[in-house]
C-alpha positions as protocol buffer text, in pm:
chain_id: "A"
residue {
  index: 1
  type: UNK
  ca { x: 4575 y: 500 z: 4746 }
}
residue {
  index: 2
  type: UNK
  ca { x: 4928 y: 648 z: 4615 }
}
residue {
  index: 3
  type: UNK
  ca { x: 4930 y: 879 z: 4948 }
}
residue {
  index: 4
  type: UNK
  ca { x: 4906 y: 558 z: 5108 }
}
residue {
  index: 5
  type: UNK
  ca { x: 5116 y: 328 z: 4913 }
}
residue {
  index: 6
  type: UNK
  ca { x: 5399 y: 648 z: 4970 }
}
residue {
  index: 7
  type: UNK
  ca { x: 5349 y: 615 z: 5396 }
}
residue {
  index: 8
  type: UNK
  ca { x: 5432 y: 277 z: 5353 }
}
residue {
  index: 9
  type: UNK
  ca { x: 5716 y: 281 z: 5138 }
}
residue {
  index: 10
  type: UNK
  ca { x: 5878 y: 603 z: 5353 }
}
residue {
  index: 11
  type: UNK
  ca { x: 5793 y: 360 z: 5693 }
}
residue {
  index: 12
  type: UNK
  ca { x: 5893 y: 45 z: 5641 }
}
residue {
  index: 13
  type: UNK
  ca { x: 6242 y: 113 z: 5354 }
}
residue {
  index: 14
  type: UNK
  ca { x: 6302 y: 494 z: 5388 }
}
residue {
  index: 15
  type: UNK
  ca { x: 6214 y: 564 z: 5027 }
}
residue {
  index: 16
  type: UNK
  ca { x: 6033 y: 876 z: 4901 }
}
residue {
  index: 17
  type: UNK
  ca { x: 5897 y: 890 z: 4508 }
}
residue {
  index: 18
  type: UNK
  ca { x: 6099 y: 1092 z: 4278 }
}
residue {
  index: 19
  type: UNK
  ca { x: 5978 y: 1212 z: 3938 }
}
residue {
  index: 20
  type: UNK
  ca { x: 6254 y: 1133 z: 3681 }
}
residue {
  index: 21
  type: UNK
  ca { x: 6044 y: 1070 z: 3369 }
}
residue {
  index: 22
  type: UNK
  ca { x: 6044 y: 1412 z: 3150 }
}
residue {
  index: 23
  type: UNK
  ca { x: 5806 y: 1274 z: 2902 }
}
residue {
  index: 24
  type: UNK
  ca { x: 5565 y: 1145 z: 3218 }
}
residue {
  index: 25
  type: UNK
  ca { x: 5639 y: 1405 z: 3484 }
}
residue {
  index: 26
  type: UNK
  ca { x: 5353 y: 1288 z: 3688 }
}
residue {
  index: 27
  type: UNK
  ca { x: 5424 y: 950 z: 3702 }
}
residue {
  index: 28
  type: UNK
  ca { x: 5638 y: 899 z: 4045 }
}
residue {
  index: 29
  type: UNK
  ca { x: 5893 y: 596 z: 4071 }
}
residue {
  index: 30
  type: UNK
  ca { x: 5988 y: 420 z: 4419 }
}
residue {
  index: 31
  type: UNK
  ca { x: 6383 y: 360 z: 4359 }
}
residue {
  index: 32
  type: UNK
  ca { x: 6646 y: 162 z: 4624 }
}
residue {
  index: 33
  type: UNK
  ca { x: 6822 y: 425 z: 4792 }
}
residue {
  index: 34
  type: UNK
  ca { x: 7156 y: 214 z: 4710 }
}
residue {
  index: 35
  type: UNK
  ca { x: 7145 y: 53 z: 4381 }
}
residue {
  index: 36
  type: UNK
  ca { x: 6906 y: 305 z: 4246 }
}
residue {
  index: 37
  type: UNK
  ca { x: 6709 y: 57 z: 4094 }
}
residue {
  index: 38
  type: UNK
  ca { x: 6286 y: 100 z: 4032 }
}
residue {
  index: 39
  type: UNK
  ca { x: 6090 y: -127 z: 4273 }
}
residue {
  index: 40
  type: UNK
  ca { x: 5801 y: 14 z: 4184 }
}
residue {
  index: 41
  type: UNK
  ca { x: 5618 y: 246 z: 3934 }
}
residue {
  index: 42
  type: UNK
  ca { x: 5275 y: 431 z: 3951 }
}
residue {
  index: 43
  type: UNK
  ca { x: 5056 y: 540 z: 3624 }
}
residue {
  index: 44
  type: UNK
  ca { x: 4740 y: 625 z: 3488 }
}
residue {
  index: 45
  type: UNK
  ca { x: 4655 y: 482 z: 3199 }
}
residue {
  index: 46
  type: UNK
  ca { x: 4337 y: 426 z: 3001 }
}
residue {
  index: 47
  type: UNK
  ca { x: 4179 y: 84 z: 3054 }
}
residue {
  index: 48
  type: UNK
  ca { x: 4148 y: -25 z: 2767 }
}
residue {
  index: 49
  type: UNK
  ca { x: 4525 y: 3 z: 2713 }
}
residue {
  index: 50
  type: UNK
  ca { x: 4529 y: -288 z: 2993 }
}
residue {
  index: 51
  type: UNK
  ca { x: 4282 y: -482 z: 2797 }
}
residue {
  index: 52
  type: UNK
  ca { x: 3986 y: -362 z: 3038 }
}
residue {
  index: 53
  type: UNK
  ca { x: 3677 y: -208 z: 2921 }
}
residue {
  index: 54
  type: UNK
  ca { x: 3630 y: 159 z: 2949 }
}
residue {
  index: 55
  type: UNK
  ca { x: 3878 y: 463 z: 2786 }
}
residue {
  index: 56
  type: UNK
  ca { x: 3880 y: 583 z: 3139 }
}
residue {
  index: 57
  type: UNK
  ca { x: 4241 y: 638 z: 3318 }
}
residue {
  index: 58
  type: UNK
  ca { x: 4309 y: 399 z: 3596 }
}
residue {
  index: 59
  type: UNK
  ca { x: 4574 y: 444 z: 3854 }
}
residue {
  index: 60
  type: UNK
  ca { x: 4837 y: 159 z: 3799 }
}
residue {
  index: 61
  type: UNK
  ca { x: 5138 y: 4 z: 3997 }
}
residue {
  index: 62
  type: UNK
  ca { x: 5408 y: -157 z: 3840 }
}
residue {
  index: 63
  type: UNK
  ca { x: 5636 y: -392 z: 4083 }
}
residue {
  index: 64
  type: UNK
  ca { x: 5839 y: -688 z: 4033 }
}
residue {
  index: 65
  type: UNK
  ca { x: 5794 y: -1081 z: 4082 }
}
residue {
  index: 66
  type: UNK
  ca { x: 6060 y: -1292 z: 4184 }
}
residue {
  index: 67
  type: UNK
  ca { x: 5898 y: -1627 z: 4026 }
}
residue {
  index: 68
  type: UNK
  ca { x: 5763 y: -1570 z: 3628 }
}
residue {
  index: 69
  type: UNK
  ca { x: 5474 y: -1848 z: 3756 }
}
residue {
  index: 70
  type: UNK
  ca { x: 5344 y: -1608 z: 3996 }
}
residue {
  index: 71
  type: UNK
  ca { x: 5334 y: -1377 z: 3725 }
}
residue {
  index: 72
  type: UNK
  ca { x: 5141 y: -1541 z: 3509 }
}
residue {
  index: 73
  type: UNK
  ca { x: 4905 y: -1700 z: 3806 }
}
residue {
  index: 74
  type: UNK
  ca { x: 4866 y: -1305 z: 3949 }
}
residue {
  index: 75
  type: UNK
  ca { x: 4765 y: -1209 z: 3550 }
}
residue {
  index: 76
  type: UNK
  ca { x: 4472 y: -1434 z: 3531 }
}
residue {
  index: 77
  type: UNK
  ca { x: 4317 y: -1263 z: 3863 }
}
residue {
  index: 78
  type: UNK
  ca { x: 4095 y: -914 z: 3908 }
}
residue {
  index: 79
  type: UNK
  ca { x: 4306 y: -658 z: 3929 }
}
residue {
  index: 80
  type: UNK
  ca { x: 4618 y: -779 z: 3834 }
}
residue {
  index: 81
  type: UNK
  ca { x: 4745 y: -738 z: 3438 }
}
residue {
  index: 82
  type: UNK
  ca { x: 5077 y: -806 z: 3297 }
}
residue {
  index: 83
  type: UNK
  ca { x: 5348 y: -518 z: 3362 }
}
residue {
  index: 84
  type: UNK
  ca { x: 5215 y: -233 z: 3161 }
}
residue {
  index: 85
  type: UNK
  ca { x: 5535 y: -84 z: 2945 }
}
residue {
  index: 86
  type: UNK
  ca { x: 5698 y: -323 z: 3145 }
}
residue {
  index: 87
  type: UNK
  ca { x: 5611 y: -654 z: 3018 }
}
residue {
  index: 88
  type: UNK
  ca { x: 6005 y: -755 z: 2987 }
}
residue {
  index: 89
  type: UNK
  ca { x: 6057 y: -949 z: 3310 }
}
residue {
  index: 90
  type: UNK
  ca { x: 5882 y: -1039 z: 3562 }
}
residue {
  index: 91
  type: UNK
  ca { x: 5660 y: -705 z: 3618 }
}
residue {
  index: 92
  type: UNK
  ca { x: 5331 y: -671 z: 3689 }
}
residue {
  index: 93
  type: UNK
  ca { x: 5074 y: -397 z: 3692 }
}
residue {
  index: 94
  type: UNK
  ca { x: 4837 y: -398 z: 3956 }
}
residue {
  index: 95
  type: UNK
  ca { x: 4468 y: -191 z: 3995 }
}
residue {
  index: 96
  type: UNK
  ca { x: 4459 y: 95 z: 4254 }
}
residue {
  index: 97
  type: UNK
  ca { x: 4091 y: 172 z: 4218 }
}
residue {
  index: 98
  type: UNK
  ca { x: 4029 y: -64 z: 4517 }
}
residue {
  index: 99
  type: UNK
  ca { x: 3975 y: -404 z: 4341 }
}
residue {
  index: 100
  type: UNK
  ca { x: 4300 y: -536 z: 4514 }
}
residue {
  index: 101
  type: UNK
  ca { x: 4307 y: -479 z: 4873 }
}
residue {
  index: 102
  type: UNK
  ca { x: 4621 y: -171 z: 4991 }
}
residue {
  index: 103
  type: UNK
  ca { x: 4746 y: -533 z: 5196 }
}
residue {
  index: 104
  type: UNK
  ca { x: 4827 y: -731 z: 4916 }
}
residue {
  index: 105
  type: UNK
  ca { x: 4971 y: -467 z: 4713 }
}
residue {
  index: 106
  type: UNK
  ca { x: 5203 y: -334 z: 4983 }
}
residue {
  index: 107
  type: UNK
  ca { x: 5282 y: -722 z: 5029 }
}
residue {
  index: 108
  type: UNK
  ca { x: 5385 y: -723 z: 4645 }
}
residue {
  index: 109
  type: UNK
  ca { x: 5587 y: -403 z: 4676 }
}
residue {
  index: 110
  type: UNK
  ca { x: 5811 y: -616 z: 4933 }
}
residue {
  index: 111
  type: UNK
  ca { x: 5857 y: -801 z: 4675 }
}
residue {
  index: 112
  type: UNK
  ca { x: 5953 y: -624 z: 4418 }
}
residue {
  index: 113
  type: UNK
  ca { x: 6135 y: -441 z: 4637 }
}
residue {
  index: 114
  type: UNK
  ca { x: 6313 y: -769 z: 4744 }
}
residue {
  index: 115
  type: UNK
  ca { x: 6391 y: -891 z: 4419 }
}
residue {
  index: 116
  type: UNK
  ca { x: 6532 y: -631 z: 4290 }
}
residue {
  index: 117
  type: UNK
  ca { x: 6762 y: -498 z: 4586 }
}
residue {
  index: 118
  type: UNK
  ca { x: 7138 y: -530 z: 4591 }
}
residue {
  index: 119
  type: UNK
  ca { x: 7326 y: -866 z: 4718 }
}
residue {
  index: 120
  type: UNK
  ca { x: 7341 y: -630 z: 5080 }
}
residue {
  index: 121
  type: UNK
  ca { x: 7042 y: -571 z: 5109 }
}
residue {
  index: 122
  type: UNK
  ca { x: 6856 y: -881 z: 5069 }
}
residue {
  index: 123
  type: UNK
  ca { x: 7122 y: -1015 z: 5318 }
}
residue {
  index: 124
  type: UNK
  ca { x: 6949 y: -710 z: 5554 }
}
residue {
  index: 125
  type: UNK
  ca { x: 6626 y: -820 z: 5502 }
}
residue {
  index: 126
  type: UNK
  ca { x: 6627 y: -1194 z: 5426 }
}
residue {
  index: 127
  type: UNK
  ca { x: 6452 y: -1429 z: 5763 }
}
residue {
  index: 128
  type: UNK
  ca { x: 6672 y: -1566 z: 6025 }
}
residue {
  index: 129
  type: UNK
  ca { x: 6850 y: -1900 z: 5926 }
}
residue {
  index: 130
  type: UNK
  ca { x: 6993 y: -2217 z: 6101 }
}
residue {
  index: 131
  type: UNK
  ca { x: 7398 y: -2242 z: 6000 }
}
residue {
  index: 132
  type: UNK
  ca { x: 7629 y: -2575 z: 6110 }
}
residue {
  index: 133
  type: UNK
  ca { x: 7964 y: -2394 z: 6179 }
}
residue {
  index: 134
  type: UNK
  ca { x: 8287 y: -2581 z: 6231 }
}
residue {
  index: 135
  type: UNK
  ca { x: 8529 y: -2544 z: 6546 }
}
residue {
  index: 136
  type: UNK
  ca { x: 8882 y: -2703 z: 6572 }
}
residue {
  index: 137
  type: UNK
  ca { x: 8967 y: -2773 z: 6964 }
}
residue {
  index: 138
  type: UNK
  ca { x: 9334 y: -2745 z: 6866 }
}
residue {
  index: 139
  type: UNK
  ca { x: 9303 y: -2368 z: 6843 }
}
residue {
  index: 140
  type: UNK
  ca { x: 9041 y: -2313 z: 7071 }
}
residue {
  index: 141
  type: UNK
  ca { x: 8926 y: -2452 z: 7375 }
}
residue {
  index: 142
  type: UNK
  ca { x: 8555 y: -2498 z: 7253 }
}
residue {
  index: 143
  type: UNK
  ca { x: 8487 y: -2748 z: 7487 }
}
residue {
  index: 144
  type: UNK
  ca { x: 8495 y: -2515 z: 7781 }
}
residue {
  index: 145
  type: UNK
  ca { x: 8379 y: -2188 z: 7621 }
}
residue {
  index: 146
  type: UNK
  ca { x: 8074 y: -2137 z: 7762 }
}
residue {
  index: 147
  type: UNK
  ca { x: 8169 y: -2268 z: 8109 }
}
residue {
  index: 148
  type: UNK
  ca { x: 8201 y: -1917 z: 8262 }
}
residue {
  index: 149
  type: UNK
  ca { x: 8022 y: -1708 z: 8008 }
}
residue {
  index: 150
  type: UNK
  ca { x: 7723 y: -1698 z: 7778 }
}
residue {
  index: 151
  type: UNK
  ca { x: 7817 y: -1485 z: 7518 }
}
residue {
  index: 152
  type: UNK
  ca { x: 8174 y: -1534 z: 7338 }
}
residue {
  index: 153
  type: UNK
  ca { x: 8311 y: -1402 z: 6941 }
}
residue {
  index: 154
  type: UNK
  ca { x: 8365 y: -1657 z: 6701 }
}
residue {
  index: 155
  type: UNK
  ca { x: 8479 y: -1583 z: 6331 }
}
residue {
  index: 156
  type: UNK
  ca { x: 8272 y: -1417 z: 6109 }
}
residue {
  index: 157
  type: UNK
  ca { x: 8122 y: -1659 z: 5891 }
}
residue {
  index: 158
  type: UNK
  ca { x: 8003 y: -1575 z: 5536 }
}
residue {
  index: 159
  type: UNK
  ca { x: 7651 y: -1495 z: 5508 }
}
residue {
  index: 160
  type: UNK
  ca { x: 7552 y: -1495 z: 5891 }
}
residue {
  index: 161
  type: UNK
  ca { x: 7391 y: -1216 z: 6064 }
}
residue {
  index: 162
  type: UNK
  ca { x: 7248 y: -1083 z: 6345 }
}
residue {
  index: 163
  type: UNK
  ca { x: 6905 y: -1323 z: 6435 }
}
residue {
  index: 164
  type: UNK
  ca { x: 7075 y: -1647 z: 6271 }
}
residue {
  index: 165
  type: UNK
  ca { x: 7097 y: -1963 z: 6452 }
}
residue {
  index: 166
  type: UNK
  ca { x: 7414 y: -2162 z: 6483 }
}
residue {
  index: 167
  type: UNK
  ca { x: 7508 y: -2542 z: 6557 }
}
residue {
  index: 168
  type: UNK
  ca { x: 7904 y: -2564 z: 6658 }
}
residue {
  index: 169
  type: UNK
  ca { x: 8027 y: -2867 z: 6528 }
}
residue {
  index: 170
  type: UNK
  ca { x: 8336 y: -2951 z: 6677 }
}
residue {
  index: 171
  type: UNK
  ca { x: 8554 y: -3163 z: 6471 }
}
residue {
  index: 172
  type: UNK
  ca { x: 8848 y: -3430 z: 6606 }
}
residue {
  index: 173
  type: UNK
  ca { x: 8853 y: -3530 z: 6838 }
}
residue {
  index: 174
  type: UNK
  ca { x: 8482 y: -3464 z: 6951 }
}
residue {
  index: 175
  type: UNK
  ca { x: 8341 y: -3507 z: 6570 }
}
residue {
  index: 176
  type: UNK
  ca { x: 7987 y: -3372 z: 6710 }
}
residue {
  index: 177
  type: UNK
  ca { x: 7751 y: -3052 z: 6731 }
}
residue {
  index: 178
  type: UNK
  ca { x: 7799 y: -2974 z: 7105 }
}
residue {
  index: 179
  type: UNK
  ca { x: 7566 y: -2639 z: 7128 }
}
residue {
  index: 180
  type: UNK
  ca { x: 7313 y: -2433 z: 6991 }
}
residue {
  index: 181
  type: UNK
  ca { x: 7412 y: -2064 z: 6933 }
}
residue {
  index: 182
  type: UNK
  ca { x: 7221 y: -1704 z: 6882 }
}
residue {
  index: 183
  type: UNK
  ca { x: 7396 y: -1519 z: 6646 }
}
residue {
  index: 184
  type: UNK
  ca { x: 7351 y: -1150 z: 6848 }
}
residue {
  index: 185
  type: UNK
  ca { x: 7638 y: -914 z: 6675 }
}
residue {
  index: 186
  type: UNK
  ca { x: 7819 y: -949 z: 6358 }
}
residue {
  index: 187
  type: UNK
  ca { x: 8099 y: -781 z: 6162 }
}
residue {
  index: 188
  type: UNK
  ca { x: 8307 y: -666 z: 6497 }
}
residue {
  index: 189
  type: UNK
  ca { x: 8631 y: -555 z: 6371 }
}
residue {
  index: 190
  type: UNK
  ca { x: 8869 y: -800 z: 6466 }
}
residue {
  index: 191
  type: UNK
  ca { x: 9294 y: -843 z: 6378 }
}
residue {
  index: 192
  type: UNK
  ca { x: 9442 y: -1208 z: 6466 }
}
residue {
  index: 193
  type: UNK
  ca { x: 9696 y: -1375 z: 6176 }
}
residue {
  index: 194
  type: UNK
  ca { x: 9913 y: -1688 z: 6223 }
}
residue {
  index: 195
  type: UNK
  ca { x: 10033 y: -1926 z: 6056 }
}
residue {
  index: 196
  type: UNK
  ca { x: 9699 y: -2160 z: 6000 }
}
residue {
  index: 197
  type: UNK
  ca { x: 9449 y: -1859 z: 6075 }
}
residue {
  index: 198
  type: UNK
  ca { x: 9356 y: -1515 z: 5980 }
}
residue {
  index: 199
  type: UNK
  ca { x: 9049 y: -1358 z: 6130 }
}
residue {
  index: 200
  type: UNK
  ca { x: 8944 y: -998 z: 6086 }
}
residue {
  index: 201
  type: UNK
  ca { x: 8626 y: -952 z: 6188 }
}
residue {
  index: 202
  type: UNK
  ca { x: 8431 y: -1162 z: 6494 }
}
residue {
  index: 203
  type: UNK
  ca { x: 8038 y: -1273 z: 6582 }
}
residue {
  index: 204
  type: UNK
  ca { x: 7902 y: -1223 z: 6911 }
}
residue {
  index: 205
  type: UNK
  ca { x: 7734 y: -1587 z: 7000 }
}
residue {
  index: 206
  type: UNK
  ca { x: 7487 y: -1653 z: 7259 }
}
residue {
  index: 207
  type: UNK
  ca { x: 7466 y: -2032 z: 7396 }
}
residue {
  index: 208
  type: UNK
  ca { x: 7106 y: -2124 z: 7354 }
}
residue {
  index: 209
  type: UNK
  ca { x: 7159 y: -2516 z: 7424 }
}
residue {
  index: 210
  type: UNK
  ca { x: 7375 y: -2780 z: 7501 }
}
residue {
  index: 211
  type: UNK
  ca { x: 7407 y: -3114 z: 7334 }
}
residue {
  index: 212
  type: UNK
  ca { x: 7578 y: -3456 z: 7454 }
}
residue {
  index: 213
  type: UNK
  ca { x: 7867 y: -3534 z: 7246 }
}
residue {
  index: 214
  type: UNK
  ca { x: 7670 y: -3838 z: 7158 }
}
residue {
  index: 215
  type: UNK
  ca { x: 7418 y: -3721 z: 7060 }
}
residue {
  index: 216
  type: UNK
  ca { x: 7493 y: -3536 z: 6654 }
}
residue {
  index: 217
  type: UNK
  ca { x: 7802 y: -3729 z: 6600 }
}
residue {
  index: 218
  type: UNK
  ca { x: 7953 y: -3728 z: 6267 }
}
residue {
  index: 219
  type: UNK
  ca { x: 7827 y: -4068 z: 6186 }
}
residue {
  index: 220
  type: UNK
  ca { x: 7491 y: -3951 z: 6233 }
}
residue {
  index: 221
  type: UNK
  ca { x: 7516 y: -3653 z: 6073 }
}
residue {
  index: 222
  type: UNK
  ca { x: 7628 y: -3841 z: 5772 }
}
residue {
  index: 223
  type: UNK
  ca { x: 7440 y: -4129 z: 5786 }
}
residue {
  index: 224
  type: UNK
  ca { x: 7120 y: -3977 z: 5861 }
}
residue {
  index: 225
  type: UNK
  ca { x: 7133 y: -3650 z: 5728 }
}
residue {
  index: 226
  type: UNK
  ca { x: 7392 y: -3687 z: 5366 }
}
residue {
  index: 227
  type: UNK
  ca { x: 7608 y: -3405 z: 5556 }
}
residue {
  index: 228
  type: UNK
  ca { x: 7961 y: -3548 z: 5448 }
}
residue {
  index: 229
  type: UNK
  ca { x: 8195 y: -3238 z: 5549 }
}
residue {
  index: 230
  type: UNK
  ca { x: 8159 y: -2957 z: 5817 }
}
residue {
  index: 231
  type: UNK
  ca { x: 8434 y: -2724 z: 5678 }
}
residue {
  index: 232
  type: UNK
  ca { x: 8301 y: -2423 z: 5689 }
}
residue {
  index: 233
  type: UNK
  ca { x: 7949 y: -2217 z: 5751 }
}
residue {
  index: 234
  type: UNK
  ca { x: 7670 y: -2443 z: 5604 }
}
residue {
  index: 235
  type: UNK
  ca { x: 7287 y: -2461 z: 5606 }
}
residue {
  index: 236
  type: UNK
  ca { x: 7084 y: -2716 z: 5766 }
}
residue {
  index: 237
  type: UNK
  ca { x: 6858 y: -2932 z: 5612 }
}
residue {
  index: 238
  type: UNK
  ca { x: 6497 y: -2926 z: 5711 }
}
residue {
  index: 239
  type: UNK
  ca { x: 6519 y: -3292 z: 5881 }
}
residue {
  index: 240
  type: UNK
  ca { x: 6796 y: -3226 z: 6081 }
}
residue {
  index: 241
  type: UNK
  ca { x: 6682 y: -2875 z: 6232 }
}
residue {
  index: 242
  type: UNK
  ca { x: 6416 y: -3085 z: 6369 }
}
residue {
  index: 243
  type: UNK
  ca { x: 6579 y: -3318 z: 6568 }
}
residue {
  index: 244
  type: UNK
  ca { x: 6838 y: -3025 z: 6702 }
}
residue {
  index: 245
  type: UNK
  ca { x: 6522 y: -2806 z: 6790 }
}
residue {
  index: 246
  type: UNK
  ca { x: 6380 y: -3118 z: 7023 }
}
């Protein structure tokens, strides 16, 4: 199962297992190719060093949790024991002798590998996300923007990528969400400074859908939905990305 755990890992993130333990030179560690940091750590120990029966060795995995409850629901199940030399945290070893399926331990190695990635890289690998981002017609014609094209740059906003959905809100004196946007392109080198704006990298947008001014007013969006202020890139709440997606 290691040969197969290593295809995955070099697949899927890139990452080969190094040997850095001189006391344990057998003993390979799967490491971010950034931060450096362990996402995961392969053993053999005896069992009854896990608290199994048998002095037999065992191949082990050590990865990381995100969530100390799913650690301690994962301990109480075949196959899974708490981390192994690694108990600070939120480890956890888990059986390669076939008790827990190669599927669920690559899908705890994402994990791990998740959890303990740097701030860019989660950003990289986090799921696509709905964002309410604010436009001011008194700088840019917003109204008309799509008119003759599909696809036009808007500032960067903080936190959006490439995949992300987002609502334009236009503010006064429209004071509504007036289209849905695909976020295709981010972090396009951009230069523009005045006196009320400074923008140095762009977003490539996609118009998805059109809404009637009417229709996500401000009122609405505060009366219905507790969103009091659109003054820069937000999330949207569950309840509201339903009625937008109708």
């Amino acid at each position: 199962m290691r040969e197969e755990i290593f295809e995955y890992v070099k697949k899927k993130y890139g990452v080969v297992p190094d040997y850095p333990l001189p006391t344990a030179p057998d003993f390979p560690v799967l490491r971010h190719r950034d931060n450096h940091k362990w996402f995961a750590i392969i053993m053999d120990v005896p069992k009854d060093r896990l608290g199994l029966n048998g002095t037999d060795r065992v191949d082990i995995i050590n990865v990381k949790m995100g969530d100390p409850m799913l650690v301690d629901m994962l301990s109480q199940q075949t196959g899974y024991c708490r981390g192994y030399h690694l108990n600070r945290g939120n480890w956890i070893s888990i059986l390669l002798d076939g008790t827990v399926p190669l599927e669920d331990i690559c899908m705890w190695i994402d994990e791990s590998y998740f959890v303990t990635a740097s701030k860019q890289e989660q950003q990289r690998l986090r799921p696509p996300k709905e964002w309410i981002v604010p436009a001011n017609p008194r700088y840019y014609d917003i109204e008309h923007a799509f008119d003759h094209a599909k696809e036009i740059d808007w500032k960067q906003g903080k936190g959006i990528k490439a995949g992300d959905t987002v609502y334009m809100y236009v503010a006064l004196p429209i004071c509504a969400i007036l289209y849905k946007c695909k976020v295709v392109k981010t972090n396009i080198p951009y230069d523009y400074r005045d006196g009320n704006l400074t923008i140095t990298s762009v977003m490539r947008i996609r118009l998805r859908k059109r809404y009637k001014p009417g229709a996500f007013t401000f009122d609405r969006l505060k009366g219905e939905y507790g969103i009091s202020a659109v003054r820069g890139p937000r999330s949207v709440p569950g309840s509201l990305s339903e009625a937008l997606r109708k």
